[in-house]
C-alpha positions in Angstrom: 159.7 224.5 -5.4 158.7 226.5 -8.4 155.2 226.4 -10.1 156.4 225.2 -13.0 158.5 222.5 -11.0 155.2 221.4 -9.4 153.4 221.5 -12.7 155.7 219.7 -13.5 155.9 216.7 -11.2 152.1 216.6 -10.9 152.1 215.8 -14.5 154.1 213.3 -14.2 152.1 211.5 -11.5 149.4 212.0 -13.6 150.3 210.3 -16.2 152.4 207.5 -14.6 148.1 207.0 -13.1 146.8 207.4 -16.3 149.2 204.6 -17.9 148.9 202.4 -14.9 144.8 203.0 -15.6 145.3 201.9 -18.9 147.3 198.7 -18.3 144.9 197.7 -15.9 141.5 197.7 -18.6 143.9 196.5 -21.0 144.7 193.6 -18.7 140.7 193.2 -17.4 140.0 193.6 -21.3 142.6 190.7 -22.0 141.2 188.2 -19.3 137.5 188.9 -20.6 139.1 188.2 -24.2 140.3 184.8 -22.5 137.2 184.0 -20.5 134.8 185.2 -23.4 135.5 182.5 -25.7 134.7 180.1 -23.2 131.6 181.4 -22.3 130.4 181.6 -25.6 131.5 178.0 -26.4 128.9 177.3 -23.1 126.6 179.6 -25.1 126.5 177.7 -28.4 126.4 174.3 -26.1 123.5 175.2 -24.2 121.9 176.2 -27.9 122.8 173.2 -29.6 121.7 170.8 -26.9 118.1 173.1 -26.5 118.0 172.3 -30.4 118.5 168.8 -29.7 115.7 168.9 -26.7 113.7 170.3 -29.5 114.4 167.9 -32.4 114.1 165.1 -30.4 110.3 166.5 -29.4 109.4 166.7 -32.8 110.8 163.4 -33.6 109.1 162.1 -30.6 105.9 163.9 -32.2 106.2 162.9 -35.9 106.6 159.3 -34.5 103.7 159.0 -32.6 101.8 160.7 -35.8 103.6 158.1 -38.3 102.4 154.9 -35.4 98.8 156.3 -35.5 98.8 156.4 -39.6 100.0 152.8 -39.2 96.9 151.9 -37.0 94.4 153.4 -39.3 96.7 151.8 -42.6 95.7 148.2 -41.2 92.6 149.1 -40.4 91.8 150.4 -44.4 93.6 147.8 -45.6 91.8 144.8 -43.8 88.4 146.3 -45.0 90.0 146.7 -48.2 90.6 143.5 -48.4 87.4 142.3 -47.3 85.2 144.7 -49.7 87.4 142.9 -52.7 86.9 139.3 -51.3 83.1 140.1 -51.5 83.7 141.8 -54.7 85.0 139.1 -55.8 82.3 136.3 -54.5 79.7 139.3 -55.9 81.6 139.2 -59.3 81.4 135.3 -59.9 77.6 135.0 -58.8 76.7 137.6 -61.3 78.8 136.0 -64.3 76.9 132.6 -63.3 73.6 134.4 -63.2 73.6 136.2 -66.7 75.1 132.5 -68.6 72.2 131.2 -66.6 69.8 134.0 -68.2 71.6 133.5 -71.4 70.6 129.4 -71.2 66.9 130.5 -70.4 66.5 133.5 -73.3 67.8 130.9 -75.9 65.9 128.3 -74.3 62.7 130.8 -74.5 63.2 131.8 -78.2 64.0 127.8 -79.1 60.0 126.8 -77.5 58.5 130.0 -79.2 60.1 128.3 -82.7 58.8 125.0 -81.3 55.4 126.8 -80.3 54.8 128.4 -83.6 55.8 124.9 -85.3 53.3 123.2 -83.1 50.4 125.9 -83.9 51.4 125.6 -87.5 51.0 121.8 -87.8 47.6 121.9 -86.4 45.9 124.8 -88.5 47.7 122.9 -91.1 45.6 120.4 -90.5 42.4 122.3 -89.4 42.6 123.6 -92.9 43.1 120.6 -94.5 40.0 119.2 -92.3 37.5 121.7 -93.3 38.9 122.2 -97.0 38.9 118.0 -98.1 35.8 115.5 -97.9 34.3 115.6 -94.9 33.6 111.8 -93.9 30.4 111.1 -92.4 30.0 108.2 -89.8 28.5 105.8 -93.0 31.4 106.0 -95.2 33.5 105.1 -92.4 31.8 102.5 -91.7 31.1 101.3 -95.0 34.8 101.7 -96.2 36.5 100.1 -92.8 37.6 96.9 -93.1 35.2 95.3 -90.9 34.9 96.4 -87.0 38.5 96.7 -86.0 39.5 98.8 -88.6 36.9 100.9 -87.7 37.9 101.3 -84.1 41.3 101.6 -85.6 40.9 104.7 -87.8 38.7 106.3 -85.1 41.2 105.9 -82.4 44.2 107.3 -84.7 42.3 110.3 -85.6 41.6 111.4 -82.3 45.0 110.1 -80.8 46.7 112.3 -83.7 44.3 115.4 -82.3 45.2 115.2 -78.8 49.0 114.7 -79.5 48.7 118.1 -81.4 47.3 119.6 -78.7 49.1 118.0 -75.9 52.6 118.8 -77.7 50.9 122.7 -78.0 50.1 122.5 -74.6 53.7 121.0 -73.5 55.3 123.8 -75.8 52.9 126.7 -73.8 53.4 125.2 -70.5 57.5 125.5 -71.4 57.5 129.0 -72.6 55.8 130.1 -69.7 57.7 128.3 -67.4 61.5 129.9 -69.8 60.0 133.3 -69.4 59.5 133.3 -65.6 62.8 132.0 -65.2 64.4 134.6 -67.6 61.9 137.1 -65.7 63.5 136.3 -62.6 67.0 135.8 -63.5 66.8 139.3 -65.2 65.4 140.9 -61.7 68.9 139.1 -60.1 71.4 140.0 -62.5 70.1 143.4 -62.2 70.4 143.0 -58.3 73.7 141.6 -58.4 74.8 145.0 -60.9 74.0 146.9 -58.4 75.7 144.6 -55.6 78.5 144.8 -57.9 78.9 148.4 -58.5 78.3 149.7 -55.0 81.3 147.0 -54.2 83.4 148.4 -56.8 82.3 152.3 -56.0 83.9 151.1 -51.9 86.6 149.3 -53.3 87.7 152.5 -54.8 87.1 154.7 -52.0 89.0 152.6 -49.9 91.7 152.1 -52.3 92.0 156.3 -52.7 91.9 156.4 -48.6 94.2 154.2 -48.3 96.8 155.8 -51.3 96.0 158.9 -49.2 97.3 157.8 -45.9 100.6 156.0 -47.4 100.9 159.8 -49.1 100.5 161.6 -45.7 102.5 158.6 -43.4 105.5 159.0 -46.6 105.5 162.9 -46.1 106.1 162.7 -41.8 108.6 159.6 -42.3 110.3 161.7 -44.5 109.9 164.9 -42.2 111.5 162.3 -39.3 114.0 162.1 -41.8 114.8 165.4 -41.8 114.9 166.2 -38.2 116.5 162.9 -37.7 119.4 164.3 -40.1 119.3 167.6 -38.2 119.8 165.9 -35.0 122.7 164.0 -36.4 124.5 167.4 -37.1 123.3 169.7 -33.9 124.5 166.2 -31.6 128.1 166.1 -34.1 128.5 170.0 -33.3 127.8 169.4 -29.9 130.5 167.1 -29.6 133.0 169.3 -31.4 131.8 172.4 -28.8 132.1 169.7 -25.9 135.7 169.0 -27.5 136.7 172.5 -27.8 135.4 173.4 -24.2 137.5 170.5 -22.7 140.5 171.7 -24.6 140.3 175.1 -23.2 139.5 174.1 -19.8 142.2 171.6 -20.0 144.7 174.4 -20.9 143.5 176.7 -18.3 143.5 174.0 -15.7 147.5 173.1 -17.0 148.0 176.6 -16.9 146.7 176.6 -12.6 148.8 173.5 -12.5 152.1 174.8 -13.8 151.7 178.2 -11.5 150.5 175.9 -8.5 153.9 173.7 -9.2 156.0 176.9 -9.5 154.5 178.1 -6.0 154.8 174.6 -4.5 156.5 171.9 -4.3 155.7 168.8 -6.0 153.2 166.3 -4.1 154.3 162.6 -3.8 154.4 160.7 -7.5 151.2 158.8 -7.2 149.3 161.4 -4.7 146.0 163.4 -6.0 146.5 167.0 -6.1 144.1 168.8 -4.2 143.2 171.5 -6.9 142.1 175.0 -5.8 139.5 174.0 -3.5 141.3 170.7 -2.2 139.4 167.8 -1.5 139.4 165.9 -4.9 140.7 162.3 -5.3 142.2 162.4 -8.4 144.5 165.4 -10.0 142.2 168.9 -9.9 143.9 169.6 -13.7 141.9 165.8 -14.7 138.5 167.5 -12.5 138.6 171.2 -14.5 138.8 169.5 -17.7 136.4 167.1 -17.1 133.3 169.0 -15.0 134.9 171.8 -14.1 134.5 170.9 -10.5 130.8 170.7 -11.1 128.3 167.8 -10.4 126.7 167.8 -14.1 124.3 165.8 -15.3 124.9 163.2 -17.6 126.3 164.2 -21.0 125.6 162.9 -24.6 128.1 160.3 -23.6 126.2 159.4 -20.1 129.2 160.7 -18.3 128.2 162.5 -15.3 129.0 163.9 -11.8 132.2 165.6 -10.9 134.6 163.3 -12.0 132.3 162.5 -15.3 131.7 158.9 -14.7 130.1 156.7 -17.1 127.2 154.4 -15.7 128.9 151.3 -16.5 132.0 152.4 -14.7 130.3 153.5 -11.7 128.6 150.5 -11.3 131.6 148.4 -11.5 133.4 150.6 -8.9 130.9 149.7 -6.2 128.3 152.8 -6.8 124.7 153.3 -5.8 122.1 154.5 -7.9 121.8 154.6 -11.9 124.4 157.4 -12.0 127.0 159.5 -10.6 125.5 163.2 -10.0 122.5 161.7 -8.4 124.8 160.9 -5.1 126.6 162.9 -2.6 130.3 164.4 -3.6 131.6 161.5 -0.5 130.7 158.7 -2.9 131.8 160.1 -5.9 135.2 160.8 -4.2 135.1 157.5 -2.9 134.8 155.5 -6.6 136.7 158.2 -8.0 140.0 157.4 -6.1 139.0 153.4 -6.5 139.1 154.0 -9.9 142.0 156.4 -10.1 143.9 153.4 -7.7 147.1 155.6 -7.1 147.6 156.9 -10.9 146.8 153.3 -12.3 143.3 154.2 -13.4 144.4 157.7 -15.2 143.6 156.1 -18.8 140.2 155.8 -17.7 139.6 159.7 -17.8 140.2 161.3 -21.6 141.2 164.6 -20.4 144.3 162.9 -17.8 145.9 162.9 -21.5 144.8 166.4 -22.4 146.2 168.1 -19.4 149.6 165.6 -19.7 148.9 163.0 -17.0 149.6 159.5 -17.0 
């Protein structure tokens, strides 16, 4: 053979290697393609349901911070309350105490009139004593009207002296007695202003405290708000990830299903398939779609296990425990095919409809 002949064929070979090279990263590149989605779905999952983790700390949080506000709300509030009940009580003693003052001061200036009146009358009369005739004893005597009379005249002279002086001395004793009481009730309705105002100075502090803690409890309810809204959406994108993943996995696991049928022949109509690991009691197409073949914990539905049973469904089925993936793969099989009951139980798993199976 020639050079150029072996040149030749060696190219050839070459690049029927090359080509087949290529085919096969364009076929690995193809089945990442088709896996990658997937994965990244699991990706965004696992992010959304960390978020959720996290919102639902924070909710946790703002609640115990909003219960706490509520405790210390009460608390303001009952003194509150009390502080204006005495400011209240404080508010009615002092109105009685300055019209009882006011009664006294008027009363005060009306016996000072009544004083001066008094003290007028009788240097009216001094006056009039010293200024007219001055009787002796002997005209008295002379011009009574024999010994009666005389006793008489004495007796109203000196009765109208001393009820001059007793109504001055009445008048005084009064005054005295008006001023100490104004005295005093002036001293009280000073002491109950100050009562008053300190009330009304506490009243307003509690008032401001307590406008200040319905401000700070408003601003973390409506923080929970937020993060309650935000765990609304990352849980409704959750779903729509879960949703996606099951439709992938269901169409990979229909895809297994149809080349496992075309390499096969068909099990019994009413018999499980035993998927690519075998072993399963209902349809392996129904498992993939569902867990994957995994024991999960429970999902945002509280699905869980490896046939995704809910907790209510397990425990009518005859399982142990509060759920599924918290017992072996024996018992899970075991209420797996009682629920499944030869194909009659297929409406109970979601995904038996996804992947075609009824």
């Amino acid at each position: 053979m020639s050079l150029s002949r072996r040149c030749a064929s060696f190219c050839v070979t070459a690049a029927v290697a090359l080509l087949a090279a290529l085919m096969f990263v364009g076929s690995a590149s193809q089945t990442a393609a088709r896996a990658d989605p997937l994965g990244q779905l699991d990706s965004q999952l696992g992010a959304e349901q960390a978020r959720q983790s996290h919102l639902n700390a924070t909710i946790g949080n703002l609640s115990s911070l909003i219960s706490g506000l509520d405790g210390q709300i009460r608390l303001v509030e009952n003194r509150l309350a009390g502080v204006q009940e005495e400011l209240a009580a404080d508010r009615a003693r002092l109105a009685r105490v300055t019209t009882e003052l006011k009664q006294e001061r008027a009363l005060v200036v009306k016996l000072r009139r009544r004083l001066a009146f008094a003290r007028m009358v009788l240097a009216g009369q001094l006056v009039s004593s010293y200024e007219g005739d001055q009787p002796d004893l002997v005209s008295v005597v002379l011009t009574a009207n024999g010994f009666n009379n005389l006793l008489d005249e004495i007796t109203f002279l000196k009765a109208a002296e001393n009820q001059q002086q007793t109504a001055i001395s009445i008048t005084r004793r009064d005054k005295l007695a008006a001023d100490d009481a104004a005295a005093r009730l002036a001293k009280l309705e000073t002491k109950d202003r100050g009562i008053t105002h300190a009330a009304t100075i506490e009243e307003r502090a509690l008032a401001s405290m307590n406008a200040l803690l319905q401000s700070k409890q408003s601003a973390l309810a409506r923080a929970r708000a937020a993060q309650v809204l935000a765990l609304h959406a990352t849980q409704a994108r959750a779903n729509q990830l879960q949703s996606r993943i099951a439709h992938i996995r269901a169409a990979q696991a229909a895809a297994a299903a149809a080349a496992a049928a075309s390499a096969a022949p068909p099990p019994p109509a009413g018999s499980p398939s035993l998927g690519a690991n075998g072993g399963w009691a209902i349809p392996w197409a129904i498992v993939d779609c569902e867990s994957g073949g995994q024991n999960t914990p429970p999902n945002s539905a509280g699905a869980s296990g490896y046939y995704q049973i809910i907790p209510s469904t397990w425990k009518l089925f005859g399982g142990t425990g509060p759920a599924a993936y918290l017992t072996s793969k024996a018992e899970q099989d075991a209420v797996a095919s009682r629920i499944w009951n030869g194909g009659a139980g297929a409406s109970d798993w979601v995904c038996a409809g996804i992947v075609g199976i009824h």
